[in-house]
Residue frames as qw, qx, qy, qz and C-alpha x, y, z in Angstrom:
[[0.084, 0.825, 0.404, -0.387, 13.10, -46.46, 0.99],
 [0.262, -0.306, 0.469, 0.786, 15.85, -45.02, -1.69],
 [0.030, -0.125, -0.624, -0.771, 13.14, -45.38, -4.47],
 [0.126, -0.645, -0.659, 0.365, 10.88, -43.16, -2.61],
 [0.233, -0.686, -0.108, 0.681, 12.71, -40.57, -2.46],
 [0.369, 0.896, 0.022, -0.245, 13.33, -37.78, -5.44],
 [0.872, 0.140, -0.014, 0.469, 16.02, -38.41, -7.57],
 [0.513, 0.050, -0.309, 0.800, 17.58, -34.82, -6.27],
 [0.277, -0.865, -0.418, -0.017, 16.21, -33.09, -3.35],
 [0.245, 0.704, -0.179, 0.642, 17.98, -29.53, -2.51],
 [0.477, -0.336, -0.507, 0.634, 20.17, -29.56, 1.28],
 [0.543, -0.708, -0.408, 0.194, 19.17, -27.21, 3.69],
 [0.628, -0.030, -0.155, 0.762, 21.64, -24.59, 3.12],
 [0.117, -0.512, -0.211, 0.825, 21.63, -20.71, 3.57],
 [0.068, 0.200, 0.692, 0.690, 20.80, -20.46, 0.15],
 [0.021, 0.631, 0.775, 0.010, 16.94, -20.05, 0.92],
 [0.096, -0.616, -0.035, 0.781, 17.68, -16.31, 2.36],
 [0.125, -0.459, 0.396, 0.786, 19.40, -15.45, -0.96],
 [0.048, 0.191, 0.813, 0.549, 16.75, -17.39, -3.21],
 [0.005, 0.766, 0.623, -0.156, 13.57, -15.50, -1.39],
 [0.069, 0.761, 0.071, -0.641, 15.30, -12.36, -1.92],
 [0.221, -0.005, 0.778, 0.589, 15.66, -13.07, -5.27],
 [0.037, 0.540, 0.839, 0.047, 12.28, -13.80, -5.78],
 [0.166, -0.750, -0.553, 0.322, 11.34, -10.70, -4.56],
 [0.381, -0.342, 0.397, 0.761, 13.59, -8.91, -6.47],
 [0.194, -0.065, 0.908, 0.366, 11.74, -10.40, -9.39],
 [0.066, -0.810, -0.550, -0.193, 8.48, -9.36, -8.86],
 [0.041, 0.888, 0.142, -0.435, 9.40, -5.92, -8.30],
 [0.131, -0.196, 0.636, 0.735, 11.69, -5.67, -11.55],
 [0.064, 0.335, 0.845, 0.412, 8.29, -7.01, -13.07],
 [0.159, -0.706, -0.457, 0.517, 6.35, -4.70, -11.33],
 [0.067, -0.743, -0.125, 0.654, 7.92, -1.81, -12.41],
 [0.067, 0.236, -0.603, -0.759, 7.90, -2.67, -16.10],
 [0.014, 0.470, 0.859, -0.203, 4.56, -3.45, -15.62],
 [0.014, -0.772, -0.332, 0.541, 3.99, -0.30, -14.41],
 [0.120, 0.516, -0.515, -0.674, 6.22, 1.57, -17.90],
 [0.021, 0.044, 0.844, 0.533, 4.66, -0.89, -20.07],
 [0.060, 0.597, 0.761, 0.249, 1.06, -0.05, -19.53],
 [0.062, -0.571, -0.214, -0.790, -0.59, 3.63, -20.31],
 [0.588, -0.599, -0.277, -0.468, -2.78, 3.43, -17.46],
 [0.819, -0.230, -0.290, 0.439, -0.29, 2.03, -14.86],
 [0.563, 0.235, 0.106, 0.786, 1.71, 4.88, -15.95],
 [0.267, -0.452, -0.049, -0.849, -0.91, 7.88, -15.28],
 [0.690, -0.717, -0.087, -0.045, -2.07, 6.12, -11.75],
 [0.632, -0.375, -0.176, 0.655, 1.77, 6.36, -10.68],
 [0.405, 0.292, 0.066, 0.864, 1.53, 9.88, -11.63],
 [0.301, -0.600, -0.245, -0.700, -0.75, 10.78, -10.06],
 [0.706, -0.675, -0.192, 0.089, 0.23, 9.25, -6.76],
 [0.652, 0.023, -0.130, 0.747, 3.61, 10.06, -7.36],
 [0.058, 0.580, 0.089, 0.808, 1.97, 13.89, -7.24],
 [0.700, -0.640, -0.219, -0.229, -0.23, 13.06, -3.76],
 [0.870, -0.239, -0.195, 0.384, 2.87, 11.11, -2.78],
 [0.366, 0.399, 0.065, 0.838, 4.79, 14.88, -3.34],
 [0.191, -0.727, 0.059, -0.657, 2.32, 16.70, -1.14],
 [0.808, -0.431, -0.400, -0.037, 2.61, 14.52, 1.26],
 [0.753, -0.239, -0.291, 0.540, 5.89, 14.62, 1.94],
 [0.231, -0.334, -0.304, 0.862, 6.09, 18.56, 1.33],
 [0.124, -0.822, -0.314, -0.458, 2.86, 20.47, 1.36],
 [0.437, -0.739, -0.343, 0.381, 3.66, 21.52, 4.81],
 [0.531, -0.455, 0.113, 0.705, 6.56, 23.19, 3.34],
 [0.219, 0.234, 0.613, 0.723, 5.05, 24.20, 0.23],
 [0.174, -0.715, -0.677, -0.006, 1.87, 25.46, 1.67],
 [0.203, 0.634, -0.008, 0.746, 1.57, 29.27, 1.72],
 [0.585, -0.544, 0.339, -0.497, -0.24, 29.64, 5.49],
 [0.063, 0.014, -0.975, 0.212, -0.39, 26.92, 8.23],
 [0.311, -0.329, -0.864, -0.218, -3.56, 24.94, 8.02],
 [0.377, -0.569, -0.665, 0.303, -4.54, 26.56, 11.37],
 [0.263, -0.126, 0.035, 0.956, -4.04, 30.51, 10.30],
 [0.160, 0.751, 0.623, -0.153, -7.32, 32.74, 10.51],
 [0.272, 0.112, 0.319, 0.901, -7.81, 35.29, 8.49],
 [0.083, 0.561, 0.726, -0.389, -10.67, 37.00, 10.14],
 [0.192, 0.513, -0.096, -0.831, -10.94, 39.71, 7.22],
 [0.460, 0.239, -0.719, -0.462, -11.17, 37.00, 4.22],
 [0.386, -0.114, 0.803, -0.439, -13.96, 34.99, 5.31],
 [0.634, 0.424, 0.616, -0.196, -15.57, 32.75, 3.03],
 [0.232, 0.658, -0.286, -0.657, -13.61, 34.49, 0.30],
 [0.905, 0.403, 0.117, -0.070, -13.80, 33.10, -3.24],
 [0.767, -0.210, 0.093, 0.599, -10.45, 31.93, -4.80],
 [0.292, 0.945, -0.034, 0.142, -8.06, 34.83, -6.00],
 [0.654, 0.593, -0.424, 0.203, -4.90, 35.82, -6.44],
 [0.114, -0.632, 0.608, -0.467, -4.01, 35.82, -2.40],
 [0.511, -0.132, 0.811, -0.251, -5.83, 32.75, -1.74],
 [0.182, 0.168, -0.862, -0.442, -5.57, 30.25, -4.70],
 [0.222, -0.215, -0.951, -0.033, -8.40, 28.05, -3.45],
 [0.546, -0.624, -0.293, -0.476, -10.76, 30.36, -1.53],
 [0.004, 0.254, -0.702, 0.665, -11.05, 30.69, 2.31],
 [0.430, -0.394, -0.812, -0.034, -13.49, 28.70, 4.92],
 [0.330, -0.845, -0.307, -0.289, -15.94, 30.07, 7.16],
 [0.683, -0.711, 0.012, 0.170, -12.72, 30.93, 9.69],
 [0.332, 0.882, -0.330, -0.058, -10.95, 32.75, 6.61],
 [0.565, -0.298, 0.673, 0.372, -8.11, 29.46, 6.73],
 [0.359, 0.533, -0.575, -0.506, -6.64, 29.34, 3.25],
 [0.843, -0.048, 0.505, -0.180, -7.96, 25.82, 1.96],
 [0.833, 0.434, -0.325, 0.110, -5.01, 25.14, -0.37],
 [0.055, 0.649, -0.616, 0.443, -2.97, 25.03, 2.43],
 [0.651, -0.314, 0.500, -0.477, -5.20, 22.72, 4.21],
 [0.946, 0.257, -0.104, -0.168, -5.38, 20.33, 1.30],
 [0.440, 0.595, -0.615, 0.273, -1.66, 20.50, 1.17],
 [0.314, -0.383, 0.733, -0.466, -1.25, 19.94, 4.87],
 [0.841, -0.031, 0.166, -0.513, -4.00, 16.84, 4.81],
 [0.804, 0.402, -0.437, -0.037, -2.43, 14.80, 2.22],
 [0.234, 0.407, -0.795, 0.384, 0.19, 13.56, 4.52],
 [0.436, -0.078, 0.749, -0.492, -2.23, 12.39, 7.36],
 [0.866, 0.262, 0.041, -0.424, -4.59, 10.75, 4.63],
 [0.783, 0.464, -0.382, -0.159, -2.44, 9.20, 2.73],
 [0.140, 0.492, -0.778, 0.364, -0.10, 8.08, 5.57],
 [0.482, -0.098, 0.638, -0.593, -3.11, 6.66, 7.54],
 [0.944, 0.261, -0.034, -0.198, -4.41, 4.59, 4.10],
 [0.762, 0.398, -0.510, -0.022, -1.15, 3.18, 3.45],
 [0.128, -0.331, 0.839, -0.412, -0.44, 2.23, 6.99],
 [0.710, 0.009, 0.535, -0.458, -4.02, 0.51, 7.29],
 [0.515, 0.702, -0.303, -0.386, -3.14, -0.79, 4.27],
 [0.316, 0.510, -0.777, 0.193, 0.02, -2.50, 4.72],
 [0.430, -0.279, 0.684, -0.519, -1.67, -3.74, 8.23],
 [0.705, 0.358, 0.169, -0.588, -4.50, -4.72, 6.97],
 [0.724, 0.509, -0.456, -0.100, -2.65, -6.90, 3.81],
 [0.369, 0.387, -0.820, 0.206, -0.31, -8.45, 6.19],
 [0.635, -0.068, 0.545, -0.543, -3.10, -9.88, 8.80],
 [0.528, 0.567, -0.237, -0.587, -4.52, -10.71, 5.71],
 [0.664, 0.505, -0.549, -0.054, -2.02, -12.73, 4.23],
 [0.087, -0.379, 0.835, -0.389, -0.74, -14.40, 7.32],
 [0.643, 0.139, 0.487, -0.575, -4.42, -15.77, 7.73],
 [0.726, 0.575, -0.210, -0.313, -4.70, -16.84, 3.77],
 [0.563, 0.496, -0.660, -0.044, -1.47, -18.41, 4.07],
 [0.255, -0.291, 0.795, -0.467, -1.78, -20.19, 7.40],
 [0.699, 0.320, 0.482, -0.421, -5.42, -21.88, 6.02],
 [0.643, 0.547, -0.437, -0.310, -4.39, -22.61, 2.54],
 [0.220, 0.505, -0.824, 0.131, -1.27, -24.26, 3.77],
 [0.099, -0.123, 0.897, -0.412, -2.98, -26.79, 6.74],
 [0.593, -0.140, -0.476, -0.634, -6.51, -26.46, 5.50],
 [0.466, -0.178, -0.839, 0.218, -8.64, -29.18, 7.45],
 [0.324, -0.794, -0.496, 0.139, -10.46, -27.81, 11.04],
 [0.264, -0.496, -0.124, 0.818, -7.50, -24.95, 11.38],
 [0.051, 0.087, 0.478, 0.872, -8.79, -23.51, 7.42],
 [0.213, -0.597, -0.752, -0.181, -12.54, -23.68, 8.60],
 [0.391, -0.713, -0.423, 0.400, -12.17, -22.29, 11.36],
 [0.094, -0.613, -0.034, 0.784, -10.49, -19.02, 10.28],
 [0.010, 0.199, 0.570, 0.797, -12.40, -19.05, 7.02],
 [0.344, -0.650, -0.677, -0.025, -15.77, -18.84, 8.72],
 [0.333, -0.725, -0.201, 0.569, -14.43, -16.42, 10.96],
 [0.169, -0.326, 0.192, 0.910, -13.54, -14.26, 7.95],
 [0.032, -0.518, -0.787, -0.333, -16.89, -15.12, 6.62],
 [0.363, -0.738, -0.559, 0.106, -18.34, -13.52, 9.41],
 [0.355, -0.429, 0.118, 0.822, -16.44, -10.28, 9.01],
 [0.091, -0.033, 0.592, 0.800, -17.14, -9.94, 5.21],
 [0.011, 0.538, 0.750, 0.385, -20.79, -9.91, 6.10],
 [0.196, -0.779, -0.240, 0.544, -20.76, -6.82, 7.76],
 [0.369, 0.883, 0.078, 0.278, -20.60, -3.59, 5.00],
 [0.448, 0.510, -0.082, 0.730, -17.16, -2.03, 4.71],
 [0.138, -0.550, 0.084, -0.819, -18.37, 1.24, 6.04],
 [0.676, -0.556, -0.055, -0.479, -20.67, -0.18, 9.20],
 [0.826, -0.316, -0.316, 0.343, -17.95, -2.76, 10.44],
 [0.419, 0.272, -0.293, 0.815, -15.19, 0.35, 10.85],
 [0.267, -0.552, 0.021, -0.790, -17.92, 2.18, 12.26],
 [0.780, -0.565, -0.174, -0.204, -18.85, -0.25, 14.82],
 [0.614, 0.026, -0.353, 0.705, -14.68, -0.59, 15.61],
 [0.279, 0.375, -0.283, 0.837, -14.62, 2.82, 16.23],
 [0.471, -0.635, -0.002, -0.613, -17.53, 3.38, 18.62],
 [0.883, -0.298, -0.289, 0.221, -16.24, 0.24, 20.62],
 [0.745, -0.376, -0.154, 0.529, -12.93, 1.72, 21.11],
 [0.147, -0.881, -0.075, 0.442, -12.88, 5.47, 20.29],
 [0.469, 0.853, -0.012, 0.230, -12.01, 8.17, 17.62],
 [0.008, -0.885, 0.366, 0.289, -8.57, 8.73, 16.88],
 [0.412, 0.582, -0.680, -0.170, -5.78, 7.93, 13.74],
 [0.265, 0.461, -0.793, -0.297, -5.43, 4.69, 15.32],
 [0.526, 0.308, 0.677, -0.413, -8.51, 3.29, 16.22],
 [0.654, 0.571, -0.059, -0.493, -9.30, 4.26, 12.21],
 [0.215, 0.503, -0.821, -0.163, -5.98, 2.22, 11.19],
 [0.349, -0.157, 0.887, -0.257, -7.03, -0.38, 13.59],
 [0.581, 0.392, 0.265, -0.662, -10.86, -0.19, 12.09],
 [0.614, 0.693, -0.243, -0.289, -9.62, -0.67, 8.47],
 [0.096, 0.500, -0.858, -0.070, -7.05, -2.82, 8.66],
 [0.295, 0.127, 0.943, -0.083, -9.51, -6.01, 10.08],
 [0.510, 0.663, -0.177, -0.519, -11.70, -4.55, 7.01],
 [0.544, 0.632, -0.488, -0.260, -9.23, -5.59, 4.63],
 [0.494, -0.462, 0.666, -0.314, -8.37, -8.35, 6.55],
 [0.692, 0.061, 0.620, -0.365, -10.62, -11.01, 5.01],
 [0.796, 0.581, 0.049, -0.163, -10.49, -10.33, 1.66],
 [0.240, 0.720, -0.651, -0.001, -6.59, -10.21, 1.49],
 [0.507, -0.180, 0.809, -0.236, -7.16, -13.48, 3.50],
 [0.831, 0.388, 0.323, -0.232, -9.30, -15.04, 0.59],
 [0.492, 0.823, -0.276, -0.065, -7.13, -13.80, -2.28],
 [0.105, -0.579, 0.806, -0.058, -3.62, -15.70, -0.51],
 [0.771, -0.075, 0.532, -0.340, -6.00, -18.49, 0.47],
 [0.853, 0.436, 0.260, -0.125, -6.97, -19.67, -2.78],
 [0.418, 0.657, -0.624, 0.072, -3.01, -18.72, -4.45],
 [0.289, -0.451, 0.788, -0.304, -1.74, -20.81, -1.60],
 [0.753, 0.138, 0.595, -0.246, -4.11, -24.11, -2.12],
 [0.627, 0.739, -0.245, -0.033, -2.56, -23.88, -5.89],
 [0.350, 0.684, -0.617, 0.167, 0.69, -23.81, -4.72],
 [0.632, -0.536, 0.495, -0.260, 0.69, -26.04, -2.01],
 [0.914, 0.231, 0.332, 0.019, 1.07, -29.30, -4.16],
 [0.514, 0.826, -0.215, -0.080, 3.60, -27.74, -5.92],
 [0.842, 0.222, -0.389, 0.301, 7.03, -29.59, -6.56],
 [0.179, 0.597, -0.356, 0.696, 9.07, -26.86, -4.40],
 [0.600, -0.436, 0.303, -0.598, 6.68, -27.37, -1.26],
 [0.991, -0.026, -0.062, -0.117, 7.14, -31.19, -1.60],
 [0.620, 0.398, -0.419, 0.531, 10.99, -30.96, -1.94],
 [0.129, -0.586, 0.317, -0.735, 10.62, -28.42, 1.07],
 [0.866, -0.246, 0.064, -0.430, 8.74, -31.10, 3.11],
 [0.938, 0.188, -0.240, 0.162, 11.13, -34.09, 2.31],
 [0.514, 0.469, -0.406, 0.592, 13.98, -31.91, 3.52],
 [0.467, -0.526, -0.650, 0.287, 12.08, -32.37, 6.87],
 [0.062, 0.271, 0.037, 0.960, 11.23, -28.02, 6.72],
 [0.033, 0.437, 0.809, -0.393, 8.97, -26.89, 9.28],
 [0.154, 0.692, 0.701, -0.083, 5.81, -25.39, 8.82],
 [0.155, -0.895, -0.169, 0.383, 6.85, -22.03, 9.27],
 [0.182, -0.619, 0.438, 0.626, 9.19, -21.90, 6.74],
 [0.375, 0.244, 0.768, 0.458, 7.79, -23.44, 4.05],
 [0.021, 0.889, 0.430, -0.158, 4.89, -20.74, 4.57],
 [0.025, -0.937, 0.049, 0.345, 7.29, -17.74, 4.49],
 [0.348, -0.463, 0.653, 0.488, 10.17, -18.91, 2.90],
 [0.140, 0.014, 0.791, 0.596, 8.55, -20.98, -0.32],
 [0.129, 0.644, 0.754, 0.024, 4.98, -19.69, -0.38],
 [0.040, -0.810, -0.125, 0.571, 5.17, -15.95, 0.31],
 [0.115, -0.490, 0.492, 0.711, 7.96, -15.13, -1.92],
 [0.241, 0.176, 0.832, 0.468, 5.59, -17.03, -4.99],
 [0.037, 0.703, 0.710, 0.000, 2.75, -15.05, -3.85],
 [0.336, -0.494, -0.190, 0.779, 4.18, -11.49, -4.25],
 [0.093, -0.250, -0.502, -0.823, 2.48, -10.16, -7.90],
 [0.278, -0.581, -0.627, -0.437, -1.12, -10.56, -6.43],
 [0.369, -0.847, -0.284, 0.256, -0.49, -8.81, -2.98],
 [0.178, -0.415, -0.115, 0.885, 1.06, -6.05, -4.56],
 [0.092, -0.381, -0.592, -0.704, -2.07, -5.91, -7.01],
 [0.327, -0.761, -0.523, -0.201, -4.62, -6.12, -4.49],
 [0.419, -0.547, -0.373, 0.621, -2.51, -3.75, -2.00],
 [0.026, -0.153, 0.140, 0.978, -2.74, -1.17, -4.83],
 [0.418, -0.491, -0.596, -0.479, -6.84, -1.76, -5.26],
 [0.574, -0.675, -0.438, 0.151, -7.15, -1.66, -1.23],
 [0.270, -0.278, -0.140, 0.911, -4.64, 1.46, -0.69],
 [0.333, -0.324, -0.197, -0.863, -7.91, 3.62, -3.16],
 [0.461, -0.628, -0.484, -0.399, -10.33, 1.98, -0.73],
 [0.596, -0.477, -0.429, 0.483, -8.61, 3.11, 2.11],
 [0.126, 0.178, 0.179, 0.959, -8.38, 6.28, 0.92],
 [0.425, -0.422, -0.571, -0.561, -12.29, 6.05, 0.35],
 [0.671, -0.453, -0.583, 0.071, -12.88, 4.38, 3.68],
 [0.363, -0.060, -0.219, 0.904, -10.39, 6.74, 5.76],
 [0.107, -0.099, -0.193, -0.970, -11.97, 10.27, 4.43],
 [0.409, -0.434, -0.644, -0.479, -15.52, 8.55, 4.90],
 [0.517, -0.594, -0.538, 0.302, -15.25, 7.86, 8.59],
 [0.253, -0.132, -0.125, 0.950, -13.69, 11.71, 8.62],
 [0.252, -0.290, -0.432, -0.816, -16.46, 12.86, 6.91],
 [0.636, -0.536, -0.441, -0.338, -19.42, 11.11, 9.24],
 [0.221, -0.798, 0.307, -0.470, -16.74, 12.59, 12.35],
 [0.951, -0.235, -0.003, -0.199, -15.24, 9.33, 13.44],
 [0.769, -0.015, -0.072, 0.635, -11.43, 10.03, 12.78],
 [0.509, -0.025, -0.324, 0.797, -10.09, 13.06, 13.01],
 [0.097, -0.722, -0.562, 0.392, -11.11, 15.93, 15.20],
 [0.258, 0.836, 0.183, 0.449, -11.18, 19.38, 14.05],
 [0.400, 0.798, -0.144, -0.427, -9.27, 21.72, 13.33],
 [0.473, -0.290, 0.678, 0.482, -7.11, 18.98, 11.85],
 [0.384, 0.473, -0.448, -0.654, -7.08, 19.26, 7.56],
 [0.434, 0.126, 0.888, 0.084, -8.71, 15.72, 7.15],
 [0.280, -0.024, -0.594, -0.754, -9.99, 15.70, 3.19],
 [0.257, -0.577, -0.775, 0.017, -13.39, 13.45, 4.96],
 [0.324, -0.606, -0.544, 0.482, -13.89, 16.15, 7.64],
 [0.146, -0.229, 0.182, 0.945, -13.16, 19.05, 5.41],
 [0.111, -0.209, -0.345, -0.908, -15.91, 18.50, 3.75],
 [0.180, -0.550, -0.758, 0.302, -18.11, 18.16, 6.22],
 [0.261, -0.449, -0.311, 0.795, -17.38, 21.13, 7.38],
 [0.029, 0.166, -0.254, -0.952, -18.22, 22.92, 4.40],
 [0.096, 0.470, 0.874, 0.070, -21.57, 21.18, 4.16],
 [0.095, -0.612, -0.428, 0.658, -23.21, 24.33, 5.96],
 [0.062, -0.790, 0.113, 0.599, -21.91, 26.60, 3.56],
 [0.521, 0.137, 0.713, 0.448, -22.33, 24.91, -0.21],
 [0.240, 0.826, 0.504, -0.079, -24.48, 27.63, -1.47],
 [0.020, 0.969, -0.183, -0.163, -22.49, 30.66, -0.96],
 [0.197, -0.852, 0.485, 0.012, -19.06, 28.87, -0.82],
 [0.972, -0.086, 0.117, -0.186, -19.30, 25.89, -2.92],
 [0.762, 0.468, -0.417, 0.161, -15.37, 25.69, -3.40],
 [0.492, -0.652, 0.362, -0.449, -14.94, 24.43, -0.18],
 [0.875, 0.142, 0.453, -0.095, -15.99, 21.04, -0.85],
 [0.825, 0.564, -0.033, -0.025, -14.29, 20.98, -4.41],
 [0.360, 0.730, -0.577, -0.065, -10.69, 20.60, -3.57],
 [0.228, -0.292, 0.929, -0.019, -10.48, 18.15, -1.26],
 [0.866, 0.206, 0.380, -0.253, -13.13, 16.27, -3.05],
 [0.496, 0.817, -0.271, -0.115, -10.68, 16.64, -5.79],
 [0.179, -0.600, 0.768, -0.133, -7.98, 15.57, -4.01],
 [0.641, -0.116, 0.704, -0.283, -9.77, 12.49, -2.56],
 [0.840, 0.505, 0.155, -0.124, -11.26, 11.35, -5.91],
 [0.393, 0.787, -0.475, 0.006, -7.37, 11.60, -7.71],
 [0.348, -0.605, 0.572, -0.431, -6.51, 9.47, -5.26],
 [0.753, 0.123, 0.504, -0.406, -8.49, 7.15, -5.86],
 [0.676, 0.700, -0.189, -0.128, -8.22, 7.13, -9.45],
 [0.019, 0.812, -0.583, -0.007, -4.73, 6.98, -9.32],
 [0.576, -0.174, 0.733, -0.318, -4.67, 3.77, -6.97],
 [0.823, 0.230, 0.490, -0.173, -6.87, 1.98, -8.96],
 [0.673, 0.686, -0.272, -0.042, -5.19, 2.75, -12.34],
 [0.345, 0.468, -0.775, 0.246, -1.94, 1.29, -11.32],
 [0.646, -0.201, 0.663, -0.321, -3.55, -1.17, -9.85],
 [0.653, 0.648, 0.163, -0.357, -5.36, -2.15, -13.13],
 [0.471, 0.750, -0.460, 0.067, -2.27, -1.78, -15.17],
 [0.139, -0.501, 0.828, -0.212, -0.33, -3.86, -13.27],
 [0.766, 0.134, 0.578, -0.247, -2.83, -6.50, -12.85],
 [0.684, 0.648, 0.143, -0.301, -3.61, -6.30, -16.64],
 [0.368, 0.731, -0.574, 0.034, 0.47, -6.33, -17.64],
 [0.205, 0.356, -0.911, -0.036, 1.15, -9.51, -15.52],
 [0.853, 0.149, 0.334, -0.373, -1.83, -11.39, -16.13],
 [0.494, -0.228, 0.751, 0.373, -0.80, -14.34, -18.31],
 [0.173, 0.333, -0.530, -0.760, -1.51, -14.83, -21.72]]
């Protein structure tokens, strides 16, 4: 059987640890000159890197708390005591925007992260065995992806009820499928590859070829598509706030803020313009340094 085998297959040693973190190393070194080598990379991390700032302190930066009435300044326009204007219940709404950011942006990049790692667990389990176990849970993300975006979270949440993590929960089996397609089809590439065949010979079980020599090859495109799916969670998040399905009032949700100010667009239309502001920068952001990245390590 000697001239079966490879002329040199690589032992089993601890080594694997220290060559996935490599790897991973590697694509974030590339990453982040990715990110400094393209214009557009560059102005979406600035612009989250500014969100990513209120997040961590608007509370502390915020002149009022979010929940402070001012029953004399109702509906005021902005000026010099309230930068942004006041809502119909005289709260300062740069303070709310400030205060928000942290529950938006903490609640897209958790459903996010969920969401990508279902995902990818699913993409890389069906690439890898393919046959009845790849049918079966492609079909079954078939049947997800034909439900709209917006109408499958919405049917999560009436099943099992409004709150932060019924919306995570919502959004995360969202993103579910497509991060499941996107591994799928890297993973049926790589499977044949020389590494996975060496990895096989050295009698490696399933599970580790999967995390150990597949994942670590597949890290450039799930952190492309996790910055393209962190703006639609952004989107998706604020929407279900907006049509009252995540958070209750009086909380500072950019969706639910502007509900609120529907009522009042006539007299008081800079209600609605910061956090739409907000939400749209967001967005932007996301996708540009998504973009840019993609676009820097796309081959030649």
């Amino acid at each position: 059987m000697a001239e079966f085998l490879p002329e040199f297959v690589e032992p089993p040693s601890a080594t694997g640890r220290a060559k996935a973190a490599t790897r991973a190393w590697t694509t974030l070194r590339r990453t982040v000159a990715a990110v400094r080598g393209s214009k557009a990379a560059t102005a979406g991390a600035a612009i989250l890197a500014v969100q990513i700032v209120l997040a961590l302190f608007g509370p502390t930066l915020a002149p009022y708390p979010y929940t402070e009435f001012h029953m004399t300044h109702l509906l005021q326009p902005p000026s010099a005591q309230f930068l942004a204007g006041t809502d119909q219940f005289g709260r300062d709404q740069l303070s709310r925007v400030m205060w928000g950011a942290r529950g938006t942006l903490a609640l897209a990049a958790v459903s996010t992260v969920l969401g990508e790692a279902l995902g990818v667990t699913v993409g890389l389990v069906g690439g890898y065995y393919r046959g009845v176990v790849d049918e079966v849970l492609m079909r079954t993300m078939d049947a997800l992806m034909a439900f709209p975006s917006i109408l499958l979270a919405m049917l999560i949440l009436t099943s099992l009820g409004h709150s932060p993590v019924y919306v995570v929960v919502g959004i995360s089996i969202v993103f579910m499928p497509r991060a499941a397609r996107v591994l799928r089809g890297l993973v049926l590439s790589l499977a044949s590859s020389e590494f996975v065949d060496a990895a096989r010979v050295r009698g490696e079980r399933g599970w580790y070829i999967l995390f150990r020599e597949l994942l670590p090859n597949a890290w450039t495109p799930i952190i492309v598509d996790s910055t393209i799916r962190f703006s639609y969670a952004i989107l998706l998040a604020t929407s279900l706030g907006f049509l009252g399905l995540g958070a209750a009032p009086p909380s500072p949700d950019w969706g639910l803020m502007i509900n609120e100010a529907l009522p009042f667009l006539n007299q008081a239309p800079w209600l609605a313009l910061l956090p739409a502001l907000a939400i749209s920068s967001a967005v932007v952001g996301a996708n540009l340094l998504g973009d840019g990245i993609q676009a820097s390590l796309r081959p030649e």
